[in-house]
C-alpha positions as a Markdown table, in Angstrom:
| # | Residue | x | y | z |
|---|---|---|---|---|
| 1 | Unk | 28.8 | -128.6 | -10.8 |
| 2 | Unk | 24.9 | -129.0 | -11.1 |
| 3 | Unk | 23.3 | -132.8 | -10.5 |
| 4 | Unk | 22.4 | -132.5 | -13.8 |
| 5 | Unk | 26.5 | -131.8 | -15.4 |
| 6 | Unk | 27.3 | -134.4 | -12.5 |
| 7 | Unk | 24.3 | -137.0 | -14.4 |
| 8 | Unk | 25.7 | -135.3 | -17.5 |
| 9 | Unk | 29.0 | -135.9 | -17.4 |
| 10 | Unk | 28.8 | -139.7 | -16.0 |
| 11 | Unk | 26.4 | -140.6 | -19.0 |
| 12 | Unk | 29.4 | -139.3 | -21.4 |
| 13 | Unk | 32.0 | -141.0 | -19.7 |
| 14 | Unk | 30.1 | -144.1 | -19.7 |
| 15 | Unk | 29.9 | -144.3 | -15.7 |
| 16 | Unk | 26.6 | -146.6 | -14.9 |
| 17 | Unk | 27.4 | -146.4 | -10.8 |
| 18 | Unk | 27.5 | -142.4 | -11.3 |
| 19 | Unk | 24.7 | -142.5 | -13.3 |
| 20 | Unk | 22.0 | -144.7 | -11.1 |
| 21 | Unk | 23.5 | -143.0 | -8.1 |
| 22 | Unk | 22.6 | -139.0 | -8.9 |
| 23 | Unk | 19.7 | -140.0 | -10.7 |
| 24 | Unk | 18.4 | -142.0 | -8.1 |
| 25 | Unk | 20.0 | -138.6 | -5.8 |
| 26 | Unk | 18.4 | -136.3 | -7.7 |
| 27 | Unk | 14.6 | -138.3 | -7.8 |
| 28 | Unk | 15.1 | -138.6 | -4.0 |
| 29 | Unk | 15.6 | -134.7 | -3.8 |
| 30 | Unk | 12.3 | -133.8 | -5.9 |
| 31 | Unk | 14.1 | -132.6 | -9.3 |
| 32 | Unk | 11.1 | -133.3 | -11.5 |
| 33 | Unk | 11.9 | -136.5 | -14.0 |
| 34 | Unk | 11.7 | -134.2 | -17.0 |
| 35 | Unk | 14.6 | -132.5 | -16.1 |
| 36 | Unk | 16.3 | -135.5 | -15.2 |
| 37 | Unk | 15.7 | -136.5 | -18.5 |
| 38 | Unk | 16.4 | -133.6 | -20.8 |
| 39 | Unk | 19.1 | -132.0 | -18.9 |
| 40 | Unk | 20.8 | -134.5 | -17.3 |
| 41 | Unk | 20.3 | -138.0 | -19.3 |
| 42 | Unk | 19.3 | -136.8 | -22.9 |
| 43 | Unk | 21.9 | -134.4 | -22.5 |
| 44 | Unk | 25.0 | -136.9 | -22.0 |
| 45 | Unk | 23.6 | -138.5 | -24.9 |
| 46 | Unk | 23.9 | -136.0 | -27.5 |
| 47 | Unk | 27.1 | -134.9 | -26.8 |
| 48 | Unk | 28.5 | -138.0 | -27.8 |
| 49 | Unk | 26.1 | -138.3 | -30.7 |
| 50 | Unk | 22.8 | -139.6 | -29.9 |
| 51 | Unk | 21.9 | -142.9 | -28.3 |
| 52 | Unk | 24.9 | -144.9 | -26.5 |
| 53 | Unk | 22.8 | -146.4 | -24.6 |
| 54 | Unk | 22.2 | -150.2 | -25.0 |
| 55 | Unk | 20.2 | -152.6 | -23.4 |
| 56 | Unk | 23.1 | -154.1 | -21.6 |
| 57 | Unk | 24.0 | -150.1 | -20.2 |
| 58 | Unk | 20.3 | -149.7 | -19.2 |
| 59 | Unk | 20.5 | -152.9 | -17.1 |
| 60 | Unk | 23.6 | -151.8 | -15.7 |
| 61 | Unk | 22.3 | -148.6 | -14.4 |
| 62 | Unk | 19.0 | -150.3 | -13.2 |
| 63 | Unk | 16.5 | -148.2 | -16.0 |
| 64 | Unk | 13.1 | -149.1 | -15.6 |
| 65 | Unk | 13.1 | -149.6 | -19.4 |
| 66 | Unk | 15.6 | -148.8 | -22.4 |
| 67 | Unk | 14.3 | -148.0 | -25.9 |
| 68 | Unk | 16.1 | -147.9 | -28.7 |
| 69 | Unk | 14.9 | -144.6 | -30.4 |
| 70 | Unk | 13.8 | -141.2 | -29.0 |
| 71 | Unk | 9.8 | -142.3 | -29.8 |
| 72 | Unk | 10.2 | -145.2 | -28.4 |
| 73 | Unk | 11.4 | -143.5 | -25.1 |
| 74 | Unk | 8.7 | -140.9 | -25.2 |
| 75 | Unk | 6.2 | -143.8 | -25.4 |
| 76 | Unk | 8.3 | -145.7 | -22.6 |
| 77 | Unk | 8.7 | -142.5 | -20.3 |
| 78 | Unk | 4.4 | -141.7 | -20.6 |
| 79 | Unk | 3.4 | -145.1 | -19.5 |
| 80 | Unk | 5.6 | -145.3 | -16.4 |
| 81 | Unk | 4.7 | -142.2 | -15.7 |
| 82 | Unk | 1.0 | -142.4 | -15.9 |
């Protein structure tokens, strides 16, 4: 399985320890944050129907920032990237 099913699959299954730790893996190991994102996070998310995530699941995980819409996280995403 790919870090991205393994990210994948522990955003699904509502795993926060699975999730910070192959994300954090997979930042450590170069994978560029987009993909991260879109094929590992985002992913999760729309297989079970959008956005699961709460506030209280982004602290648990250790997010930089949670945002409660996908604008919102583009927005987000930009300025901690810039």
């Amino acid at each position: 399985m790919s870090d991205m099913q393994v990210i994948k699959e522990a955003v699904i299954s509502g795993n926060a320890a699975k999730v910070k730790e192959n994300t954090e893996k997979a930042v450590a190991g170069g994978v560029d944050v987009g993909t991260i994102l879109n094929e590992g996070l985002i992913a999760g998310m729309n297989v079970i129907g959008g956005a699961p995530v709460t506030q209280k699941f982004a602290d648990e995980i250790g997010a930089d920032a949670y945002a409660p819409d996908a604008a919102t996280a583009v927005d987000l995403a930009e300025d901690l990237l810039a």
